[in-house]
KEKE-3310 file (N, C-alpha, C; in steps of 0.2 Angstrom, whole numbers, plus 5000, padded with zeros to 4 digits):
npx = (5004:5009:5016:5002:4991:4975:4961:4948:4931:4918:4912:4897:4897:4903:4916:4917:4925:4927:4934:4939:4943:4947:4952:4965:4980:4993:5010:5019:5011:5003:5011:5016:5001:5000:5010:5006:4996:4990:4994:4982:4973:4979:4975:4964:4962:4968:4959:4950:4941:4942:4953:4949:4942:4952:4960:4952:4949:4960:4964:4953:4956:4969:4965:4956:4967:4977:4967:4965:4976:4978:4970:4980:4998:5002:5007:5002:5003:5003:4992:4978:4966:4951:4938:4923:4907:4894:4904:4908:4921:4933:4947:4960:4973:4958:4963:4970:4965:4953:4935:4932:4923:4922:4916:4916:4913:4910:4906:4905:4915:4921:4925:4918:4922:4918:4921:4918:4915:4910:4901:4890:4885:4891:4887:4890:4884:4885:4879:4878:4869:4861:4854:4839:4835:4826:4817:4805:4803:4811:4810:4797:4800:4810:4808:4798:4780:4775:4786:4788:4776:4780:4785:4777:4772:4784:4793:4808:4819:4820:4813:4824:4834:4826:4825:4838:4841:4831:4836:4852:4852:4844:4855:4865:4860:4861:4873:4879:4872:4879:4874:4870:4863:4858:4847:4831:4824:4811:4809:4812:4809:4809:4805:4800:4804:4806:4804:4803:4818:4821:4818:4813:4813:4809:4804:4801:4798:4806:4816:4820:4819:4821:4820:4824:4837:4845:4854:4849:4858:4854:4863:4868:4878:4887:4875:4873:4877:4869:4872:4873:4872:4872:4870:4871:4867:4871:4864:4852:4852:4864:4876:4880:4890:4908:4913:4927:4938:4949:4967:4973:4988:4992:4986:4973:4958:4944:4925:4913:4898:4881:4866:4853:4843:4838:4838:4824:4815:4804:4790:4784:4778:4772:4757:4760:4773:4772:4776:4778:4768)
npy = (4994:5004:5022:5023:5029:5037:5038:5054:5050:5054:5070:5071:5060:5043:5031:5016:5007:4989:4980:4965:4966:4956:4945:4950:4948:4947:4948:4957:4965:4972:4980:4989:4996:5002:5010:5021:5026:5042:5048:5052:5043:5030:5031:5032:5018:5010:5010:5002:4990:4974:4965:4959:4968:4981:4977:4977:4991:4996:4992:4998:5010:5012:5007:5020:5031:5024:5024:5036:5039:5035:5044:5056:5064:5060:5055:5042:5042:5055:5062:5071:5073:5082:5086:5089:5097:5092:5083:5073:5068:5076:5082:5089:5102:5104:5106:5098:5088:5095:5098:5085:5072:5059:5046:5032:5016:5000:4983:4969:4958:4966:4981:4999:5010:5026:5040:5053:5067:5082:5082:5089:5081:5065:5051:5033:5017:5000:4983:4969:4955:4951:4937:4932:4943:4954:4962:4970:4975:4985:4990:4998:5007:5015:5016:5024:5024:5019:5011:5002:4995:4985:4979:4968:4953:4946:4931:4925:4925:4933:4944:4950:4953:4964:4973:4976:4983:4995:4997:5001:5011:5022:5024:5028:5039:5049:5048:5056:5068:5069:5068:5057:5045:5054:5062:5058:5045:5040:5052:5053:5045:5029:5018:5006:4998:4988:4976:4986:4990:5003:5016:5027:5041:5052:5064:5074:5092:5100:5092:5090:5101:5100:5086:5079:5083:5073:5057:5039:5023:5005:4990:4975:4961:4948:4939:4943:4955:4971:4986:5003:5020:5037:5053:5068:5082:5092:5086:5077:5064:5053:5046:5027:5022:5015:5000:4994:4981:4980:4976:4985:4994:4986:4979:4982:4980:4980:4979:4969:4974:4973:4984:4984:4993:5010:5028:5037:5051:5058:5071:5084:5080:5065:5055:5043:5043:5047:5046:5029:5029)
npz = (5000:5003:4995:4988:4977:4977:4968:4975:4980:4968:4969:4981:4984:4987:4996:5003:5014:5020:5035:5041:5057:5066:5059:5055:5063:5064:5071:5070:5061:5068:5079:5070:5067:5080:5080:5073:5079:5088:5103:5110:5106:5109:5122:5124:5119:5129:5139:5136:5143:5139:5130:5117:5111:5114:5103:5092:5092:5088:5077:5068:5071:5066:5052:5046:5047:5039:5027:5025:5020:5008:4999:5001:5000:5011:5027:5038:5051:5054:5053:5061:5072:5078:5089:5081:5079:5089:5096:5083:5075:5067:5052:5058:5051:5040:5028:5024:5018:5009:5010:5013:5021:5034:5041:5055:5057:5068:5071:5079:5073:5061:5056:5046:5035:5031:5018:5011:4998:4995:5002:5014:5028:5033:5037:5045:5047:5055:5059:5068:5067:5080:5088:5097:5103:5111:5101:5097:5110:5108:5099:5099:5109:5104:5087:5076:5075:5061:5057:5069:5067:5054:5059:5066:5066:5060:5056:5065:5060:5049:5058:5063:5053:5047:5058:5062:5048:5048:5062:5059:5046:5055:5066:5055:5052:5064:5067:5055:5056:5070:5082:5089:5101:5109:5102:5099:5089:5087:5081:5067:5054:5043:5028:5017:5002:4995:4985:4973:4978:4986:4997:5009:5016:5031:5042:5058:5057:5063:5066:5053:5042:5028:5021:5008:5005:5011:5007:5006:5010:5010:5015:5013:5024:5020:5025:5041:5042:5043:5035:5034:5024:5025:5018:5016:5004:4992:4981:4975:4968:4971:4966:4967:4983:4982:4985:4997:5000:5014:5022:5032:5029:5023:5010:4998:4991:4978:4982:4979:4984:4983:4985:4994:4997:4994:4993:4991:4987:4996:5001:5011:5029:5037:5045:5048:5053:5066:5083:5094:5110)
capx = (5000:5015:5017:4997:4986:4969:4956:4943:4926:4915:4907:4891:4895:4907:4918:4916:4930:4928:4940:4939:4948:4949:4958:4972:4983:5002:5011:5023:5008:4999:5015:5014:4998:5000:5015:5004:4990:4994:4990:4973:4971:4979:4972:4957:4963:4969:4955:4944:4942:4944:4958:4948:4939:4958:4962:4946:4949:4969:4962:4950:4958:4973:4959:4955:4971:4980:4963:4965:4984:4977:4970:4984:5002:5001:5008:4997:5002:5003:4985:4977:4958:4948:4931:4918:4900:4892:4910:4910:4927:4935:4952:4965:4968:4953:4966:4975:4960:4948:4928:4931:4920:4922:4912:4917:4908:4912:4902:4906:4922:4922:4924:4917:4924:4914:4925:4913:4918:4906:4893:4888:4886:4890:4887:4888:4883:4885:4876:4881:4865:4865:4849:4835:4833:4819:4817:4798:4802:4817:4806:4792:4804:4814:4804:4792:4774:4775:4793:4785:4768:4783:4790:4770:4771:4790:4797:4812:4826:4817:4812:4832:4834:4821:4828:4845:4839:4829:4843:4857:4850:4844:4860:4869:4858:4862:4880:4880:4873:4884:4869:4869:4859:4854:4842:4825:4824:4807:4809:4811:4808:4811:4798:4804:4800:4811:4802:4810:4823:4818:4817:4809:4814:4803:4807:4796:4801:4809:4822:4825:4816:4821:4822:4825:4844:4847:4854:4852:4858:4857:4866:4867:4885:4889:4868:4874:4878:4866:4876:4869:4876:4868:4875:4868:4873:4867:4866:4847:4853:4870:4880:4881:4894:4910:4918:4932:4940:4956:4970:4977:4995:4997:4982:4966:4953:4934:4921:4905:4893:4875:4864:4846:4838:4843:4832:4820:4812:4796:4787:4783:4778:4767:4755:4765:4781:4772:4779:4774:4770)
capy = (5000:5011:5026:5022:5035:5030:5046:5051:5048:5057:5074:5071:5051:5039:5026:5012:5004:4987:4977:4962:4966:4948:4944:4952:4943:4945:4954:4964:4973:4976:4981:4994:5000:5004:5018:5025:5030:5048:5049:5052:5035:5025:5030:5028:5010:5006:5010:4994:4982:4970:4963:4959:4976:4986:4975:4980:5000:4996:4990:5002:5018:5011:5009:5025:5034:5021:5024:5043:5041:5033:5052:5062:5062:5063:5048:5038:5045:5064:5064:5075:5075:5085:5083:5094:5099:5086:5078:5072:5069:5080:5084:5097:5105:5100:5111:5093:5088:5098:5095:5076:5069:5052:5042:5025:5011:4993:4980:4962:4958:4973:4989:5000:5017:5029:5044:5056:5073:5085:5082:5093:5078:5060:5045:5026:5012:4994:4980:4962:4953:4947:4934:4932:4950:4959:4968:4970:4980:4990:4993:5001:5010:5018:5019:5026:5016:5014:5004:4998:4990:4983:4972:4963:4946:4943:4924:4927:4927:4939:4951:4954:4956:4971:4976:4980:4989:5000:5003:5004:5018:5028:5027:5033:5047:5054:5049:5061:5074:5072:5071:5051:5042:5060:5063:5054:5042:5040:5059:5052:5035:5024:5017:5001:4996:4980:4976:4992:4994:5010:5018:5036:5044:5056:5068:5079:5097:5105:5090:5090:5104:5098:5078:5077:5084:5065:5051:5035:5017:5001:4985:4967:4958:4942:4937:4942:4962:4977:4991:5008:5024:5043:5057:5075:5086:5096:5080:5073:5058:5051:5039:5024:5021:5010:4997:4991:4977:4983:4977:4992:4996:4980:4976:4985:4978:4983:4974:4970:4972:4973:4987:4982:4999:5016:5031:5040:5055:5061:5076:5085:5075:5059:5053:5036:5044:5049:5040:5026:5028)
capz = (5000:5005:4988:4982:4978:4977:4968:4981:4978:4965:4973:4983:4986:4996:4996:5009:5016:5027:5038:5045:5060:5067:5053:5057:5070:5065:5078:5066:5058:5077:5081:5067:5069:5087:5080:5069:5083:5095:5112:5114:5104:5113:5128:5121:5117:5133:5143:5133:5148:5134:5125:5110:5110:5112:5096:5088:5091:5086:5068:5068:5069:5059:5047:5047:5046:5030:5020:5023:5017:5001:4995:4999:5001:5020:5032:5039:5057:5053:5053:5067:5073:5082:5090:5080:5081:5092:5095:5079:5075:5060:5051:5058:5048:5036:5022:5022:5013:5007:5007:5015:5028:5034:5049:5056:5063:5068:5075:5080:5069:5056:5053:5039:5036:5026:5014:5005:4996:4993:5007:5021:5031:5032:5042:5042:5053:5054:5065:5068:5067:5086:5088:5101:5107:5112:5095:5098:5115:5109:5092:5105:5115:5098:5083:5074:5073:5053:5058:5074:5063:5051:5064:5071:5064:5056:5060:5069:5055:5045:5063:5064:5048:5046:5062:5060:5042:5051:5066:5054:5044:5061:5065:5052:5052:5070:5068:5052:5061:5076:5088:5094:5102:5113:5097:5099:5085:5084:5079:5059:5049:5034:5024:5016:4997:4996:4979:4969:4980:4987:5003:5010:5024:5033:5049:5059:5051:5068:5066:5048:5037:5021:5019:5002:5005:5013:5002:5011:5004:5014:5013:5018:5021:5023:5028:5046:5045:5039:5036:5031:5023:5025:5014:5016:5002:4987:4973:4974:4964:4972:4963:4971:4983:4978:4992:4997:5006:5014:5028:5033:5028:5019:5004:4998:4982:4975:4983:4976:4988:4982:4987:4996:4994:4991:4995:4986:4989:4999:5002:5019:5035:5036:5052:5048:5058:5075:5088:5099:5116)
cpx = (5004:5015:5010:4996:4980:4964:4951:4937:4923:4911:4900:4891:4901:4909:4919:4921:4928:4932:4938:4943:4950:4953:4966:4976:4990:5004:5014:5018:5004:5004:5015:5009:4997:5006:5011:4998:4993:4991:4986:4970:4972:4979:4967:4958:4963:4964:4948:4945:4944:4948:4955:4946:4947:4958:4957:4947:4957:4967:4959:4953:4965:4971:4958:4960:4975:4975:4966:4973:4984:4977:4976:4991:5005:5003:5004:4995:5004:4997:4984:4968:4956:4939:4926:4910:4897:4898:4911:4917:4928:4944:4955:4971:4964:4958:4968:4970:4954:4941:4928:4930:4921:4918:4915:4913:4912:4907:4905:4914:4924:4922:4924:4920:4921:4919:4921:4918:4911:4898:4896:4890:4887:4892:4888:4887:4882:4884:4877:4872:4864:4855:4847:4836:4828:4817:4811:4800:4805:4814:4799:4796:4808:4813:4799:4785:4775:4780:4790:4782:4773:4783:4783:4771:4776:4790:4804:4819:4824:4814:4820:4833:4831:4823:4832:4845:4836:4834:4848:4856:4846:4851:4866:4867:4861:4866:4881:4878:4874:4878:4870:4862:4854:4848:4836:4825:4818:4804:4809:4812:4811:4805:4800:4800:4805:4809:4805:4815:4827:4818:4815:4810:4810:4804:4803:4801:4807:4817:4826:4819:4817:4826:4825:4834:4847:4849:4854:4855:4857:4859:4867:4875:4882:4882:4869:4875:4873:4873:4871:4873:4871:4873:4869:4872:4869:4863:4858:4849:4860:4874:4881:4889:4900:4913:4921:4934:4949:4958:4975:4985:4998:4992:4976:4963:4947:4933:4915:4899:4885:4870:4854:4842:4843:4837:4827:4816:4805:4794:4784:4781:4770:4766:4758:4771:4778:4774:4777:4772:4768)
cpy = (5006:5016:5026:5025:5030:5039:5047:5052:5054:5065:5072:5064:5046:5034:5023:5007:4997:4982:4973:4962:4960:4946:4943:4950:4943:4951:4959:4971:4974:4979:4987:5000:5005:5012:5024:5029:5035:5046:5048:5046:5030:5024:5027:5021:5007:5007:5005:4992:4976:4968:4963:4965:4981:4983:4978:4989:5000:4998:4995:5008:5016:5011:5015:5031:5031:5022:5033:5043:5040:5039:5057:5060:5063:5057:5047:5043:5051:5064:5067:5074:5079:5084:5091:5093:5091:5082:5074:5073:5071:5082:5090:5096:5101:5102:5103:5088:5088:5097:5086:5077:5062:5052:5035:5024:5005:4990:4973:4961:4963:4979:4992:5008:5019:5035:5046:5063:5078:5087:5084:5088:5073:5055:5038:5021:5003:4990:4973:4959:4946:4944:4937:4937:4953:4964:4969:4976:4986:4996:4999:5006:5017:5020:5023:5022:5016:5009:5001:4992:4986:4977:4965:4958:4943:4937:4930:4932:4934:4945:4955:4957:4963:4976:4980:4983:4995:5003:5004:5011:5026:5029:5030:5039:5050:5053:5054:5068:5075:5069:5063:5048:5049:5063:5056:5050:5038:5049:5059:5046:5035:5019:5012:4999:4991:4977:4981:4993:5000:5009:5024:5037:5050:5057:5073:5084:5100:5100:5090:5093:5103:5090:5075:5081:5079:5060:5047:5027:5011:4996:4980:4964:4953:4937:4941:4950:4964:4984:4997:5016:5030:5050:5063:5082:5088:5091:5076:5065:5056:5046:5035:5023:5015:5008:4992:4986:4979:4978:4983:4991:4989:4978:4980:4981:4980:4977:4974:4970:4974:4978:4986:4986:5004:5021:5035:5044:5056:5067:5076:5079:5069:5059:5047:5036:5045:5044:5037:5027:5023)
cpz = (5000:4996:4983:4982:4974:4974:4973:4976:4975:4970:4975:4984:4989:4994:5003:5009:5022:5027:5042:5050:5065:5065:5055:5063:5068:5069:5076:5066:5065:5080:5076:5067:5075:5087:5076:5072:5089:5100:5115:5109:5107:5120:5130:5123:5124:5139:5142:5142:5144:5130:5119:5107:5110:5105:5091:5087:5089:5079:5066:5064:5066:5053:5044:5044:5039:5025:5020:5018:5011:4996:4994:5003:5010:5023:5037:5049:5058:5052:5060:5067:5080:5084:5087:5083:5086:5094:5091:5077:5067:5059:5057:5054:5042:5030:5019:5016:5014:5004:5008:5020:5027:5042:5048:5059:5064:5074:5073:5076:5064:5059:5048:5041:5029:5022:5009:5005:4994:4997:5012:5027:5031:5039:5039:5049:5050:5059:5063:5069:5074:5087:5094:5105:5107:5108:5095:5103:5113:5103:5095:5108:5109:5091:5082:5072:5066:5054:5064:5071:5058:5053:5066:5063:5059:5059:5060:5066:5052:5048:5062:5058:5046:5054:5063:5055:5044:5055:5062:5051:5049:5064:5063:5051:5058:5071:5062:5054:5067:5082:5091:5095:5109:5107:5099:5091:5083:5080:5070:5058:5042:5033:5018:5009:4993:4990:4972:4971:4982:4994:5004:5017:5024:5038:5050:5058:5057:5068:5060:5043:5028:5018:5015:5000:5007:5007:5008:5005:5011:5011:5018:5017:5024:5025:5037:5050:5041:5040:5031:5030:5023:5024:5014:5012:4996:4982:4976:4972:4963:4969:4970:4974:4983:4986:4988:5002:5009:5021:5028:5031:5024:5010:5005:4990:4982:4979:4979:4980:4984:4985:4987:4993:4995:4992:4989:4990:4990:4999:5009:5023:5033:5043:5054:5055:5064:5078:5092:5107:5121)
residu = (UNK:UNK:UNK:UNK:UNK:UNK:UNK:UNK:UNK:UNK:UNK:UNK:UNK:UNK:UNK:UNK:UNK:UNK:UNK:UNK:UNK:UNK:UNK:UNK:UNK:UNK:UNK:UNK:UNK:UNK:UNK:UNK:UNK:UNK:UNK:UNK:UNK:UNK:UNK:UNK:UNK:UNK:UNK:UNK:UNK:UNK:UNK:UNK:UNK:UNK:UNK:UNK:UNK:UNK:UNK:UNK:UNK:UNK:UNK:UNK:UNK:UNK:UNK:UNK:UNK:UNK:UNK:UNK:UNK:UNK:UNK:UNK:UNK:UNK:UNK:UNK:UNK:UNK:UNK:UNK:UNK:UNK:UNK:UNK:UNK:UNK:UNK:UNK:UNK:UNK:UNK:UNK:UNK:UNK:UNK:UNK:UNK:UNK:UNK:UNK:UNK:UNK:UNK:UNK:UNK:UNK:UNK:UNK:UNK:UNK:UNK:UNK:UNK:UNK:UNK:UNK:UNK:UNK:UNK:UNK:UNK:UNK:UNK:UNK:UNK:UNK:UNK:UNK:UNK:UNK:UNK:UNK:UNK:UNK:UNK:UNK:UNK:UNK:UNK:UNK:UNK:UNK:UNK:UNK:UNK:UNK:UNK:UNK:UNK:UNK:UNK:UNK:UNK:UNK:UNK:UNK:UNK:UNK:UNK:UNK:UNK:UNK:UNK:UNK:UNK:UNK:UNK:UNK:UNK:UNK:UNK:UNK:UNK:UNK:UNK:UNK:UNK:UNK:UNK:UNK:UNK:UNK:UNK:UNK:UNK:UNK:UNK:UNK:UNK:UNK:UNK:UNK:UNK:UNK:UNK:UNK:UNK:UNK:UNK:UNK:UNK:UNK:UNK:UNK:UNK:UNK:UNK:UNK:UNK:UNK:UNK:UNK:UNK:UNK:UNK:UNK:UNK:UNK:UNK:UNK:UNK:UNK:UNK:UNK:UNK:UNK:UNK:UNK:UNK:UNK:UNK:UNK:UNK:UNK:UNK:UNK:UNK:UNK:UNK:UNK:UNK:UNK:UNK:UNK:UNK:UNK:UNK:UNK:UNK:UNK:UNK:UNK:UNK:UNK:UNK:UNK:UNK:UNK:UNK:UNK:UNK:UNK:UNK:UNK:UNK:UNK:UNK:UNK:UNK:UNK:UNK:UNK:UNK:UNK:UNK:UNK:UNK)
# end
């Protein structure tokens, strides 16, 4: 990987990066990535209780910083972040390059890292599709009734499945605008059309007065992740974004991942979205 340059992604759409961070287990390259993380990373790191979660946020943020290195002549551990809006983390200086947001995720053995050019905002989120949980309560507790009424009468496979499509794509919303899990999330939905391979999102107006500035896309890896991407930026009609399978500092290639749905546009607010109580 050392000397590649890589183009960044088209304006207004995103390249997606993921890392089986499991995988990885030679001690050289851990032993690597650990020189390429500052201070306030590996504090971070060491403050896991968990050996496999430190190794997890090792990979991660090595992740992170060798994709950044792909765009621009900058070494992997000369990158700098700082915590913006919502502690969102972002470039210092942003100058190093220009008009790029990125967001990471990682769940269960992965991590996917997002890289867009031309968008206001971006998010991504990824979910390991973890069995027999209370996805009826947490759906009642977190959604909105049209995603609620979704869920009444799935068999099991097929509850998670629609489960984690739904949270994946809430999530990446309120990681793209900084806010978390401190944003109500029955405050906006998704509206599933799994035959065209469409989706609609829809937000009461005080949280997002102009909906149709959102791209979403979701996606399925492996049958066992949902992972979901949210791009906020001038381009109604986003190219689809490209992935990649990388191990940091040693190999990257194209993925092919297949794309479930992808959003399409709505007009003003629906009684669909009001929330359960």
């Amino acid at each position: 990987m050392h000397g590649t340059r890589l183009a960044l992604p088209a304006p207004g759409s995103a390249h997606l990066w993921l890392c089986d961070s499991d995988a990885i287990r030679d001690p050289l390259l851990l032993d690597a990535y650990r020189v390429l993380l500052d201070e306030p990373e590996l504090g971070r790191m060491q403050r896991r209780v968990f050996a496999q979660d430190r190794h997890r946020f090792l990979v991660a943020h090595a992740l992170l910083r060798s994709v950044l290195s792909l765009y621009a002549d900058v070494p992997a551990m000369a990158w700098h972040f700082e915590s913006g809006m919502h502690g969102k983390p972002a470039l210092v200086p942003a100058a190093m390059l220009p008009d790029v947001d990125f967001n990471l995720s990682h769940s269960g053995s992965h991590a996917l890292l997002a890289v867009s050019t031309g968008c206001m905002l971006t998010g991504v989120d990824m979910e390991f599709h973890r069995p027999a949980r209370n996805f009826h309560g947490l759906a009642q507790r977190n959604f909105a009734q049209s995603e609620v009424a979704r869920l009444t009468g799935l068999e099991e496979m097929e509850l998670a499945a629609e489960f984690y499509d739904i949270w994946t794509l809430k999530e990446a919303f309120v990681k793209a605008t900084g806010e978390g899990l401190s944003r109500s999330l029955g405050d906006f939905w998704f509206d599933f059309h799994r035959i065209e391979g469409c989706l609609s999102f829809g937000a009461k107006a005080e949280l997002e007065p102009e909906p149709a500035r959102w791209n979403f896309w979701c996606h399925r890896l492996q049958t066992s992740y949902s992972a979901a991407l949210a791009l906020r930026g001038p381009d109604a009609d986003a190219d689809e974004p490209s992935w990649f399978g990388i191990v940091p500092q040693l190999q990257w290639h194209a993925l092919d991942v297949p794309c479930l749905m992808r959003s399409r546009r709505i007009t003003g607010n629906r009684a669909s979205g009001s929330r359960m109580h």
